[in-house]
Residue frames as qw, qx, qy, qz and C-alpha x, y, z in Angstrom:
[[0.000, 0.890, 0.457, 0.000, 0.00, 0.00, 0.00],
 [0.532, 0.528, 0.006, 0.662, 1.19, 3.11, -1.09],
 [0.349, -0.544, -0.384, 0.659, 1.98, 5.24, 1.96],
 [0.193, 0.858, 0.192, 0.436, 0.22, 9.26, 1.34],
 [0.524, -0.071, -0.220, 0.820, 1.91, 11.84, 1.70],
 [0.161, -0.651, -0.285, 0.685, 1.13, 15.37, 2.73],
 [0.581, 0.789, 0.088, 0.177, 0.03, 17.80, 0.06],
 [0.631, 0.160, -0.093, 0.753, 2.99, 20.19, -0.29],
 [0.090, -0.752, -0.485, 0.438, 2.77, 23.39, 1.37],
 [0.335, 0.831, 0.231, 0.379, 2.43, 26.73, -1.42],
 [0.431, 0.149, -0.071, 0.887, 5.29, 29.55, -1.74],
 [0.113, -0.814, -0.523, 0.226, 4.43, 32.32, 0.41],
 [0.323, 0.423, 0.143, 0.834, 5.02, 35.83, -0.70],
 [0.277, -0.767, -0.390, 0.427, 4.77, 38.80, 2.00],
 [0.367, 0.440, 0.244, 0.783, 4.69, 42.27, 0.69],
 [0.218, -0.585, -0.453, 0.636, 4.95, 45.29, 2.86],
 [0.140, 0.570, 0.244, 0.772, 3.74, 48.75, 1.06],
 [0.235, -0.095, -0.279, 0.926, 3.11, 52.07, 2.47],
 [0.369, 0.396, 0.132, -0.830, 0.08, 52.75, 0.50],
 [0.563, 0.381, 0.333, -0.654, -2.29, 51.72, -1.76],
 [0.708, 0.687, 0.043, -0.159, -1.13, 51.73, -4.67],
 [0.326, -0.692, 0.631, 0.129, 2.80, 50.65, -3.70],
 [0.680, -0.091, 0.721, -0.101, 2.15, 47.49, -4.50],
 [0.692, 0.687, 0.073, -0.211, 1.01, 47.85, -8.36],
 [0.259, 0.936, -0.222, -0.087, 3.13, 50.04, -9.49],
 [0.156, -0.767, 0.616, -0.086, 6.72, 48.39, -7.66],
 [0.245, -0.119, 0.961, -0.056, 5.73, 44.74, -7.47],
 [0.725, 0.334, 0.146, -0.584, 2.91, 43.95, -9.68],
 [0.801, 0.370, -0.374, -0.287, 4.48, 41.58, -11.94],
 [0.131, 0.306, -0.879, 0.343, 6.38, 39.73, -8.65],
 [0.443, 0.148, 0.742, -0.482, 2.99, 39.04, -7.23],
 [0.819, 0.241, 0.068, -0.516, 1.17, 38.21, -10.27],
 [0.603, 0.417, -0.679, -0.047, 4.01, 35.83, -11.38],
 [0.259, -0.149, 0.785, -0.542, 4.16, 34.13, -7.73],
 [0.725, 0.197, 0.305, -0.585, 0.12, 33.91, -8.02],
 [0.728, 0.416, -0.395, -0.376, 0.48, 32.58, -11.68],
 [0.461, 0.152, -0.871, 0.067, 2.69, 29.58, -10.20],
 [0.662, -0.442, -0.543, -0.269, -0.04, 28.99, -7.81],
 [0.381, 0.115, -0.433, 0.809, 2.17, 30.73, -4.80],
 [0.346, -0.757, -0.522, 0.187, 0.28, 32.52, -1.83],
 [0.297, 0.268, -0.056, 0.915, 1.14, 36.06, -2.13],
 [0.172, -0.849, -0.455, 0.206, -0.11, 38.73, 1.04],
 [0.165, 0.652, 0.246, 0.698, -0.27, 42.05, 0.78],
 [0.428, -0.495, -0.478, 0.586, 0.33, 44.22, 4.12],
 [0.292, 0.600, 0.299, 0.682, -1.07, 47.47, 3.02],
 [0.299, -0.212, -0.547, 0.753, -0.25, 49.72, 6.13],
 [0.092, -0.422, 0.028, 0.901, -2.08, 52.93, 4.36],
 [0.465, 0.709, 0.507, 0.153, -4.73, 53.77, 1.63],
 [0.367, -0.150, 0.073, 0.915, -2.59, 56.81, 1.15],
 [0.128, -0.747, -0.624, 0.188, -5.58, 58.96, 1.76],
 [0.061, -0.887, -0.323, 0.323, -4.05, 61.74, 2.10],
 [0.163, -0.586, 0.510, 0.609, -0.53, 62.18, 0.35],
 [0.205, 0.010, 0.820, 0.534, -1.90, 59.92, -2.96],
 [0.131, 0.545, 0.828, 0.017, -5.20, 60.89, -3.55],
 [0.106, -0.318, -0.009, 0.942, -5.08, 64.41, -5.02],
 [0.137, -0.330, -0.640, -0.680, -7.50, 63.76, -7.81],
 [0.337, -0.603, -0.720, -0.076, -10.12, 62.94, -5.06],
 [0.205, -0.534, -0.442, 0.691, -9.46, 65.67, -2.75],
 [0.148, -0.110, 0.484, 0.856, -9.57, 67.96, -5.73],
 [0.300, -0.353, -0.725, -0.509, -13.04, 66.69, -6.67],
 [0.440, -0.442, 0.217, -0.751, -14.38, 67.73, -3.17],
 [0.788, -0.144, -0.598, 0.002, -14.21, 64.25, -1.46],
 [0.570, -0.713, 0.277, -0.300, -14.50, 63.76, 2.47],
 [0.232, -0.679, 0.691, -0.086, -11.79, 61.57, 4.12],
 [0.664, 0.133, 0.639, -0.364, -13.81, 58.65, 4.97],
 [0.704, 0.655, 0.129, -0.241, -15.11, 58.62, 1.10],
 [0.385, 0.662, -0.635, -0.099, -11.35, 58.72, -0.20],
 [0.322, -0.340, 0.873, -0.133, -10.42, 55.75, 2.23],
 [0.725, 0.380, 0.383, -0.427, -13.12, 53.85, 0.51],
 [0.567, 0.745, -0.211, -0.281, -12.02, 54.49, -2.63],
 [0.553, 0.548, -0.626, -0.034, -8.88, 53.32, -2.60],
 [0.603, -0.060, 0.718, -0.343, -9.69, 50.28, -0.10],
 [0.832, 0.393, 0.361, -0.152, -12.14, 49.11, -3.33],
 [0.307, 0.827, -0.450, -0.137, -8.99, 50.22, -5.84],
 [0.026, -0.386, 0.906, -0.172, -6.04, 48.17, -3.93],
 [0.721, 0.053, 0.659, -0.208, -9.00, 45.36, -3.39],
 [0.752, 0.598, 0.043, -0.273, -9.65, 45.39, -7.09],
 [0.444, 0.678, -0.574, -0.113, -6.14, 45.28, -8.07],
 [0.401, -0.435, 0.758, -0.276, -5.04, 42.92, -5.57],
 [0.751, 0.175, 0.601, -0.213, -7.42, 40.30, -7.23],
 [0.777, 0.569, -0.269, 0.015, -6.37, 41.00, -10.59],
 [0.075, 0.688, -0.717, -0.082, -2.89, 39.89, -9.32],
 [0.872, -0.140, -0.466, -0.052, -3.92, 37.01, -7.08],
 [0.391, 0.041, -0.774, 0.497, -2.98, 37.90, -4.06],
 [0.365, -0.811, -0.393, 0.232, -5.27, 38.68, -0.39],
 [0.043, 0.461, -0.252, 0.850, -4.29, 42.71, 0.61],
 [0.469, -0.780, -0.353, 0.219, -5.11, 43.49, 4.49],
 [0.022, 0.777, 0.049, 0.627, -5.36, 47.07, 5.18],
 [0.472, 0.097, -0.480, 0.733, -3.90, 48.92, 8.39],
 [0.083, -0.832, -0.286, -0.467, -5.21, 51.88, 8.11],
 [0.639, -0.421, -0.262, 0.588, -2.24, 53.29, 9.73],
 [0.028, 0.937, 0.028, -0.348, -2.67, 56.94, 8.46],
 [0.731, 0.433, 0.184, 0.494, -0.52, 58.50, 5.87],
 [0.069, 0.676, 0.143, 0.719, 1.26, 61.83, 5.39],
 [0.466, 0.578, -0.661, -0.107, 2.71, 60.90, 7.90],
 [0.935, -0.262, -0.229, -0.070, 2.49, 57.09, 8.61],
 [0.389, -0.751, 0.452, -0.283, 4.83, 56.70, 12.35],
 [0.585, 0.241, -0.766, 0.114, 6.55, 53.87, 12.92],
 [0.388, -0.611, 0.262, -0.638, 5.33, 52.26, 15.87],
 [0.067, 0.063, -0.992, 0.084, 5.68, 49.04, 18.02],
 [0.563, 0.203, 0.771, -0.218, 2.47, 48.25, 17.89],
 [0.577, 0.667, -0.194, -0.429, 2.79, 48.41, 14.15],
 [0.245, 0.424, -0.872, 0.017, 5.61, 46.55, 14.14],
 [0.423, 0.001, 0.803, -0.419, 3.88, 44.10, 16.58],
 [0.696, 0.391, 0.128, -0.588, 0.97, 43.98, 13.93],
 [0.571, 0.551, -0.592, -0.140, 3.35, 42.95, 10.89],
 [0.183, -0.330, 0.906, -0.193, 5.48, 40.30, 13.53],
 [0.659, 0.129, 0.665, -0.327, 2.01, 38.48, 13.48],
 [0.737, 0.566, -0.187, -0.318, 1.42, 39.03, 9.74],
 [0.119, 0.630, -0.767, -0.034, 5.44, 37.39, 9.50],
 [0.416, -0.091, 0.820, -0.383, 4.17, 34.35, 11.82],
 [0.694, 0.481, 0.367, -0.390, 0.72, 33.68, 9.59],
 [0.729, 0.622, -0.240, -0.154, 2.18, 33.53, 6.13],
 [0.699, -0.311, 0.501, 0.404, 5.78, 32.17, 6.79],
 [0.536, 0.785, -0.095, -0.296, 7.13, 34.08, 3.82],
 [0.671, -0.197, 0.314, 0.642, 10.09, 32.79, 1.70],
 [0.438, 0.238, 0.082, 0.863, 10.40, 35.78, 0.20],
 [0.046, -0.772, -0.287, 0.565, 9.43, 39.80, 1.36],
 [0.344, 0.579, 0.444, 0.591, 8.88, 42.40, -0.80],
 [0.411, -0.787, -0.211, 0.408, 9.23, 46.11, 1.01],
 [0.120, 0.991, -0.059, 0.028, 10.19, 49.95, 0.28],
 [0.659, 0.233, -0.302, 0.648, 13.82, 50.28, 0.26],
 [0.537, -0.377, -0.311, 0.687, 15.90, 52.65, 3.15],
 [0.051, -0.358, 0.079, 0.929, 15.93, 55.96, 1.46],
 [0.119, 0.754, 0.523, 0.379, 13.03, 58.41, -0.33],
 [0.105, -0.194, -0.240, 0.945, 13.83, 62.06, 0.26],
 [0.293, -0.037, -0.376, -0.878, 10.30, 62.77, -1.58],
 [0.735, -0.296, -0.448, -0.414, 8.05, 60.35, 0.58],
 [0.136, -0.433, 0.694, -0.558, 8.81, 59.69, 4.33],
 [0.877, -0.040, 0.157, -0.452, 6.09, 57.38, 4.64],
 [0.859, 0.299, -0.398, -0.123, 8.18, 54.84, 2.48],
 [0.381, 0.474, -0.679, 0.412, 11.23, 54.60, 4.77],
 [0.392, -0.313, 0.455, -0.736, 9.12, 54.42, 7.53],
 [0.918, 0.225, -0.032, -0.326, 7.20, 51.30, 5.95],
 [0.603, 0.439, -0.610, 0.266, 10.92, 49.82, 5.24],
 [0.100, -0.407, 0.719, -0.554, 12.04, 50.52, 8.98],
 [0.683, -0.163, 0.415, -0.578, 8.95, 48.50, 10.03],
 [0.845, 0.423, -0.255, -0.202, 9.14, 46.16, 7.53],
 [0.735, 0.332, -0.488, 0.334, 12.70, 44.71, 8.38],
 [0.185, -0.510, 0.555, -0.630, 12.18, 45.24, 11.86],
 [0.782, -0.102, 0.364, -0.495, 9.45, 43.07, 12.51],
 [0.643, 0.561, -0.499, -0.152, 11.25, 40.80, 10.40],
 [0.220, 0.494, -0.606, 0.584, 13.88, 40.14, 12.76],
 [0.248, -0.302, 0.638, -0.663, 11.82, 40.06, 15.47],
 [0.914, 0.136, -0.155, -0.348, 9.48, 36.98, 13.83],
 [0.732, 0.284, -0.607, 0.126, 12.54, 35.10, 13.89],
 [0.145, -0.512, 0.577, -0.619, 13.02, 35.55, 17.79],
 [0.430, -0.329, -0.832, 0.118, 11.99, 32.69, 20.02],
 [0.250, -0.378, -0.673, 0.585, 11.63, 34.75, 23.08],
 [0.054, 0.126, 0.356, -0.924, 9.47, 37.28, 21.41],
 [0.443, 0.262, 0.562, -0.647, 5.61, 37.66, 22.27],
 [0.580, 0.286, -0.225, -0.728, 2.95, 36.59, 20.03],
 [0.836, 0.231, 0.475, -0.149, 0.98, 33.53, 18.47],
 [0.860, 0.483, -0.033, -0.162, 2.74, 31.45, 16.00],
 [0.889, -0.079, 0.163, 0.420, 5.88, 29.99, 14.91],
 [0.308, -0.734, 0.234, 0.559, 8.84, 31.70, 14.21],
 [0.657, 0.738, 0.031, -0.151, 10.11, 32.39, 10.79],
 [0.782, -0.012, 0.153, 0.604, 13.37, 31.32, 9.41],
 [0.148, -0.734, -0.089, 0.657, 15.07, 34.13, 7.12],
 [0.394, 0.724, 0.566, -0.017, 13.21, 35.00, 4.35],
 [0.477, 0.001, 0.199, 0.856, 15.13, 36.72, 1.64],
 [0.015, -0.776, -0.334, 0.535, 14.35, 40.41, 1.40],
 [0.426, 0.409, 0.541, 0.599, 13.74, 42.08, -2.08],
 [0.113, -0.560, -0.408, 0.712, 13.57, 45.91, -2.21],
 [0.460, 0.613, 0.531, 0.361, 11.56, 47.33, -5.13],
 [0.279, 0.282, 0.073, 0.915, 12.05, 50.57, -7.26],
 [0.004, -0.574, -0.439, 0.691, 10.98, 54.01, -5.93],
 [0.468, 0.830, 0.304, 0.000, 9.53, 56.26, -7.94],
 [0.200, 0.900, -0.368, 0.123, 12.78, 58.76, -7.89],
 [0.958, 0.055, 0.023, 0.279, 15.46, 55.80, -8.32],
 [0.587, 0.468, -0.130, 0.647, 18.31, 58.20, -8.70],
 [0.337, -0.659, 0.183, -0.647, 17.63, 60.11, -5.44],
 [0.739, -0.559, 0.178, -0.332, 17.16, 57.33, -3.13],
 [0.524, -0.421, 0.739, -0.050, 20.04, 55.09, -3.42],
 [0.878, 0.138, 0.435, -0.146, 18.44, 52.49, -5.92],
 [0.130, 0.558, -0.718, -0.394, 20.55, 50.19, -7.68],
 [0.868, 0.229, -0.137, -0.418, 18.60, 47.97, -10.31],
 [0.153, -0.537, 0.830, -0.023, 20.83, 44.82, -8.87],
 [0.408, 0.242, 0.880, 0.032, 17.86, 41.92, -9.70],
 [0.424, 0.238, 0.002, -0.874, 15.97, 42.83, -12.65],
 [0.423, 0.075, 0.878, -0.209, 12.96, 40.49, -13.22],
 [0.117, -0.040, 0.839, 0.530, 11.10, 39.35, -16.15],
 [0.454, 0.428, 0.660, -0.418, 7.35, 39.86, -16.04],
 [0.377, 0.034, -0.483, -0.789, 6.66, 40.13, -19.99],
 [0.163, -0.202, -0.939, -0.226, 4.31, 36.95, -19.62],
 [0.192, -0.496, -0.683, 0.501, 2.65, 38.85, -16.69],
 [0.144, 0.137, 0.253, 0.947, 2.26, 42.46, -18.35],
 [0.215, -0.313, -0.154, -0.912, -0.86, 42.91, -18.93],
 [0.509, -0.689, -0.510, 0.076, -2.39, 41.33, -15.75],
 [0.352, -0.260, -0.144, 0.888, 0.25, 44.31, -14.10],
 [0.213, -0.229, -0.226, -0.923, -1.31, 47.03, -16.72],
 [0.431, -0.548, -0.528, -0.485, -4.80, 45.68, -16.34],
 [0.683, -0.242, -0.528, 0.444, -4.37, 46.19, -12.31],
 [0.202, -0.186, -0.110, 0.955, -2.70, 49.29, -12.70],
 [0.244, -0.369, -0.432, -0.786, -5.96, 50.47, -14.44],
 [0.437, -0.528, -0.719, 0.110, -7.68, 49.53, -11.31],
 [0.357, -0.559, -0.266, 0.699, -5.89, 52.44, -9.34],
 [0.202, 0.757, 0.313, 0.536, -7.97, 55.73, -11.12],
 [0.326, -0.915, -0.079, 0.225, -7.12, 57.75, -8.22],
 [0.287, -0.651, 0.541, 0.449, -3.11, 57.82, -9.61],
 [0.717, 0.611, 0.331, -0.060, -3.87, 57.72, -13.67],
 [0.138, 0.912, -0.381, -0.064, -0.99, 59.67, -14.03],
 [0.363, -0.617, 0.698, 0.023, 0.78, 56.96, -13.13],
 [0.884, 0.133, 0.442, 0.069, 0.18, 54.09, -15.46],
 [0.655, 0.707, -0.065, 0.259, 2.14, 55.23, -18.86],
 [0.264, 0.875, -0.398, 0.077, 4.99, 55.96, -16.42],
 [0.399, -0.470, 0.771, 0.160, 5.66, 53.09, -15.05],
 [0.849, 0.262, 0.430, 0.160, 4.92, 51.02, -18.25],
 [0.372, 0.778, -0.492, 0.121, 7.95, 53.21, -19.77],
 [0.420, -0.667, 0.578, -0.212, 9.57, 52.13, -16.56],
 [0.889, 0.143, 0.431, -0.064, 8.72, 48.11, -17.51],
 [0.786, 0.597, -0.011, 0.160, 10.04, 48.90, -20.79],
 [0.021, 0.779, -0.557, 0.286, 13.47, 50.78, -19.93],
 [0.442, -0.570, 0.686, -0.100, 14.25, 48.15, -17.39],
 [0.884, 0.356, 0.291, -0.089, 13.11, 45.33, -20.04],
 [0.450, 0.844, -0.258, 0.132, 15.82, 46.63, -21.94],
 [0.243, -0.758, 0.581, -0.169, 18.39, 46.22, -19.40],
 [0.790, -0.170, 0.547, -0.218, 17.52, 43.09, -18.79],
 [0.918, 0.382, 0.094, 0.052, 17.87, 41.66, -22.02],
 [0.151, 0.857, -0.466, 0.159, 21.34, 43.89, -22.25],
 [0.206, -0.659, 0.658, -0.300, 22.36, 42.29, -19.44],
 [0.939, 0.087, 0.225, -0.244, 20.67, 38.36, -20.36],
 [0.081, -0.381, 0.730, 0.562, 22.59, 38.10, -23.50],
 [0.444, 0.205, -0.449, -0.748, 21.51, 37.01, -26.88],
 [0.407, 0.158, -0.877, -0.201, 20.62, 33.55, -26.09],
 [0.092, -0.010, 0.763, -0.640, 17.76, 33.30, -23.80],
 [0.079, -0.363, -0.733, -0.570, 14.85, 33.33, -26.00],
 [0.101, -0.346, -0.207, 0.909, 13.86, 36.55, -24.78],
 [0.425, 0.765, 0.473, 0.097, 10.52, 38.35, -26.41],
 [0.403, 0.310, 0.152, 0.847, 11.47, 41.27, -28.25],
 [0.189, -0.696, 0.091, -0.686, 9.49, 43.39, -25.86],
 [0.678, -0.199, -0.563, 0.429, 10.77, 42.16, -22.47],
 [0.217, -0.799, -0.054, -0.559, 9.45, 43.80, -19.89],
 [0.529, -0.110, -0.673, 0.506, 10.90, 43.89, -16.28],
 [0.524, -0.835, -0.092, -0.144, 10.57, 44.88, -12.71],
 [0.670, 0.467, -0.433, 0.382, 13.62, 46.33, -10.90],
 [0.705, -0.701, -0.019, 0.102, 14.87, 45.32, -6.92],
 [0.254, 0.689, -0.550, 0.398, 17.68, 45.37, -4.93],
 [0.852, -0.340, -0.396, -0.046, 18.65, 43.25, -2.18],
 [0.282, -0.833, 0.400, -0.259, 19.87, 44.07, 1.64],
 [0.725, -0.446, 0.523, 0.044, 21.12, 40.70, 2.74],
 [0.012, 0.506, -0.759, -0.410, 23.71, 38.67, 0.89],
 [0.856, 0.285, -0.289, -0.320, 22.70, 35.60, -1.64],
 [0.608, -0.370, 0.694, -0.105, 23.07, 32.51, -0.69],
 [0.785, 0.452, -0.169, -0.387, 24.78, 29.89, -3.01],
 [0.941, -0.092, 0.309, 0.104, 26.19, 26.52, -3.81],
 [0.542, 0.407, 0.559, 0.477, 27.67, 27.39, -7.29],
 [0.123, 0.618, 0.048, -0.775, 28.17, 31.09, -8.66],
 [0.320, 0.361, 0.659, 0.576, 25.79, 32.05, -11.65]]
């Protein structure tokens, strides 16, 4: 008799954003490619950026309340075109504090998914304070998942490489395009997403330049022999902790 085995347990993906619409724009085609291989991808959305992203609405005479809405149903909407769950914070924007019982919040989120990989604001943004703040928590509560001795329900987390997507002003904050991923296959679940987020319309034609420009690199930097589409789009990170390998490639 054939002895059963256990199913297997799905790749988790944890993704920490500042706001609402972080997530699209920076990691859309890491969480819809994750999703697409049947991977468990959460969404920790601290912020509906209410108050620093949402100029159209304020513009249009919208109360507070009424914007949070909005882009609650937005970041749901997109979130499902990726395929992953978003949970919301609703830690204020503009500006969102770092706090331990924020951090305390995320430790549990760390515990519930067991991520093997994060996804999270890099260190520097002179042009958004909210993001670094989202980072500091983000790789704090990290850290402190992996503690035995500290508080909370669940298991502890091993150590879950940390991936730090682009900012919007890459040449200001520090960012060097050191992993650049592939997401042509994924595109236009990413576009069709971004279309989700009408509060920040401005923002879809620049980062599909952005897709394209770094799509470029990539292939630059692939070489000729990868059977590469001829529009190869990409997404571009950086990473804080060192790679771990058997074998350099």
């Amino acid at each position: 008799m054939t002895q059963a085995h256990p199913p297997a347990v799905p790749r988790s993906t944890l993704v920490i954003t500042a706001h609402a619409g972080d997530f699209v724009w920076r990691a859309g085609g890491a969480i819809a490619l994750a999703a697409s291989r049947g991977e468990k991808v959460t969404i920790a959305c601290l912020t509906f950026g209410e108050r620093g992203e949402s100029a159209k609405a304020w513009r249009e005479g919208r109360k507070l309340a009424e914007i949070k809405e909005i882009r609650r149903d937005e970041a749901e909407r997109a979130a499902a075109a990726l395929g992953a769950e978003v949970r919301f914070f609703d830690a204020g924007d503009y500006p969102l504090l770092p706090t331990a019982e924020l951090t305390d919040e995320l430790v549990a989120v760390y515990r519930q998914t067991q991520p093997d990989v994060v996804l999270t604001h890099p260190a520097e943004d002179p042009y958004n304070g909210d993001h670094p703040a989202a980072h500091r928590m983000a790789v704090e509560a990290r850290i402190l998942a992996q503690a035995i001795g500290y508080p909370g329900d669940g298991d502890i987390i091993g150590a879950p490489p940390v991936f730090y997507f682009e900012p919007h002003q890459p040449e200001m904050s520090g960012f060097r395009p050191e992993v650049l991923l592939d997401i042509t296959e994924v595109w236009d679940t990413k576009r069709g997403a971004m279309e989700c987020l009408g509060a920040q319309r401005h923002l879809w034609d620049y980062y599909t330049d952005l897709a394209v420009r770094r799509g470029v690199q990539l292939k630059r930097n692939a070489g000729p022999n990868l059977g590469l589409a001829h529009k190869t789009l990409a997404e571009a990170y950086m990473r804080p902790y060192p790679q771990i390998a058997k074998e350099l490639a």
